[in-house]
C-alpha positions as CSV (number, residue, x, y, z in Angstrom):
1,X,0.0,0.0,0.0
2,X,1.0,3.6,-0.6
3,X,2.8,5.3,2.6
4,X,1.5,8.7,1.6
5,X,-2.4,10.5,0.9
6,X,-1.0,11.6,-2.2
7,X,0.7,9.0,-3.7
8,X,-2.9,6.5,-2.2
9,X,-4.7,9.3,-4.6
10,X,-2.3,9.1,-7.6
11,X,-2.7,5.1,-7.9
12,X,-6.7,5.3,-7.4
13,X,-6.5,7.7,-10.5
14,X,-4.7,5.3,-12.1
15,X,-7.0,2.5,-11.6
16,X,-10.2,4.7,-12.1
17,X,-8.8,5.9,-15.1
18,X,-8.3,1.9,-16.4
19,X,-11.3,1.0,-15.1
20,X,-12.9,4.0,-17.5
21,X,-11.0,2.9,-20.3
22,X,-11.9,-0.9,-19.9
23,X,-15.3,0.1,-18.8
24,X,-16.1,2.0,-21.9
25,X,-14.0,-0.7,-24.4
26,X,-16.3,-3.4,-23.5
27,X,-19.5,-1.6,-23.6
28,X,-18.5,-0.6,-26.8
29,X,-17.1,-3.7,-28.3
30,X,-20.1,-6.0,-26.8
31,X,-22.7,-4.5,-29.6
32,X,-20.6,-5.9,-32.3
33,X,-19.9,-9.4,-30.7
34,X,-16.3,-8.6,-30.3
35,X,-14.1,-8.5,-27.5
36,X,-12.4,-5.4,-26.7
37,X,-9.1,-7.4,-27.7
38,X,-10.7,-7.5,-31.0
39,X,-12.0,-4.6,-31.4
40,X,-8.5,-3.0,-30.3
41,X,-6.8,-5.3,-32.8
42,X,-9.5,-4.2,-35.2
43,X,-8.9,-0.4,-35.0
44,X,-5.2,-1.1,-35.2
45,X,-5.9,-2.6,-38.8
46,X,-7.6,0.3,-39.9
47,X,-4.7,0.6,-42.5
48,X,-3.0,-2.4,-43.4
49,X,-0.5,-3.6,-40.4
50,X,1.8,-6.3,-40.2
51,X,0.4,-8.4,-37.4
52,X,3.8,-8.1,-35.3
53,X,2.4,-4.3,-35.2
54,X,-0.9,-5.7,-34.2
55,X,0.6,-7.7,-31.2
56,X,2.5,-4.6,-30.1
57,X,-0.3,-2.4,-30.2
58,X,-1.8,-5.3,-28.2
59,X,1.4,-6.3,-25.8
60,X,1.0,-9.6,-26.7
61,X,3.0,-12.3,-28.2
62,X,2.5,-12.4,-32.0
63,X,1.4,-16.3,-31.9
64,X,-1.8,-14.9,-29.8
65,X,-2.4,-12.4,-32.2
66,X,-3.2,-15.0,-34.7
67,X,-6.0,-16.2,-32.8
68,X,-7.4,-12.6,-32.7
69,X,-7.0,-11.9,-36.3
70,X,-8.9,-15.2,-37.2
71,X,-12.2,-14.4,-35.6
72,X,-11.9,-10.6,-37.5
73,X,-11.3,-12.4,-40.7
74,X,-13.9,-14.9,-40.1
75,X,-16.3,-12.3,-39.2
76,X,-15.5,-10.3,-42.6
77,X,-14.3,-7.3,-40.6
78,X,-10.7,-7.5,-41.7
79,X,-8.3,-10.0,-43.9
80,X,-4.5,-10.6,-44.2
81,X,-2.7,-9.6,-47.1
82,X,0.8,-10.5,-48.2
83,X,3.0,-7.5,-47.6
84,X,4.2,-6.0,-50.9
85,X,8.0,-5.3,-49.7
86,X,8.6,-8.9,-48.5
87,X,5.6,-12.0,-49.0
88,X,6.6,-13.3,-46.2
89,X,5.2,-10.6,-44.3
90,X,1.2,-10.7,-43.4
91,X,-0.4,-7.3,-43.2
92,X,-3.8,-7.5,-41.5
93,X,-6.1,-4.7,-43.2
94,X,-9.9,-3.9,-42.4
95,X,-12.4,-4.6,-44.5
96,X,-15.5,-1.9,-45.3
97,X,-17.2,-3.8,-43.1
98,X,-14.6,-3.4,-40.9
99,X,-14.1,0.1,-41.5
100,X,-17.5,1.2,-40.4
101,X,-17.4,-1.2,-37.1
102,X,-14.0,0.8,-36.1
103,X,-16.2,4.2,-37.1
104,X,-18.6,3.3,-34.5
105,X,-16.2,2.1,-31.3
106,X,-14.8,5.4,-32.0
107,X,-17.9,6.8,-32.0
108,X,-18.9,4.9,-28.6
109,X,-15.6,5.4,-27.0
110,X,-14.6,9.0,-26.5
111,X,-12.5,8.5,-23.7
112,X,-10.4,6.1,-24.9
113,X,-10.6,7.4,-28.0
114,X,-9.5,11.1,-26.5
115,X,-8.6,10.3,-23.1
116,X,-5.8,13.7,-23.0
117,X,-8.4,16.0,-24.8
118,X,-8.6,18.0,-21.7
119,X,-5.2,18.6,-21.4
120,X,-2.9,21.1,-23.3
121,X,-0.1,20.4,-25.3
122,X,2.1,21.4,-22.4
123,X,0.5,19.6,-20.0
124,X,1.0,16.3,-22.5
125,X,4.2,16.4,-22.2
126,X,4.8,17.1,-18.6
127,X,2.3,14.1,-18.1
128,X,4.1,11.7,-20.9
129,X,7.4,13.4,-18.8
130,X,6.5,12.2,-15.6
131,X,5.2,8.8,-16.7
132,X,8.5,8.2,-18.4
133,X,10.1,9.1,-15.3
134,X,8.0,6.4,-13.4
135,X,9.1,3.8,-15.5
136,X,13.1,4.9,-15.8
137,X,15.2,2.4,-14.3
């Protein structure tokens, strides 16, 4: 547990700020039958990706990625494509289908979406700043 009041406050806004996110990710990926794993893999292949892209976006290993990607393509919502620089490559692309589900998660998530819209440029990067800070070794 935190020894201070103010750092106690700092790691609540932290959790109520991922419980936001997550909150508003599921309620806006259940319509579609997706999960919000999906339906963050899905907005990440708005343009064509390679899928090791994908599992960054994600933080997760590329072989679990492939599991995600299957139920998008079997679903119609997005399909892989060779990579025209090297075939060896997948790039993982929404379809138009696709393309309007992503259209309306945005639309349904505008926190997650837009979650430093309050802040200023300034205060961006004092907050991207500190956070780096946090994580220096």
């Amino acid at each position: 547990m935190p020894s201070d009041e103010l750092t106690a406050q700092v790691v609540a806004l932290f959790a109520a700020i991922n419980r936001r996110y997550a909150q508003e990710s599921e309620a806006a990926a259940t319509p579609h039958d997706l999960t919000p794993l999906q339906a963050k893999a899905l907005i990440a292949a708005e343009h064509p990706v390679a899928m090791r892209r994908i599992a960054d976006h994600l933080h997760a290993e590329p072989s679990n990625v492939t599991a995600v990607v299957d139920r998008l393509e079997t679903r119609g919502l997005a399909e892989r494509r060779p990579s025209p620089g090297d075939r060896r490559v997948k790039l993982v692309a929404a379809t138009e289908a696709g393309l309007s589900v992503i259209a309306d998660l945005r639309a349904r998530m505008p926190f997650a979406s837009h979650p430093l819209e309050p802040l200023t440029g300034e205060q961006r990067e004092a907050l991207r700043d500190l956070l780096q800070l946090m994580l220096a070794d």
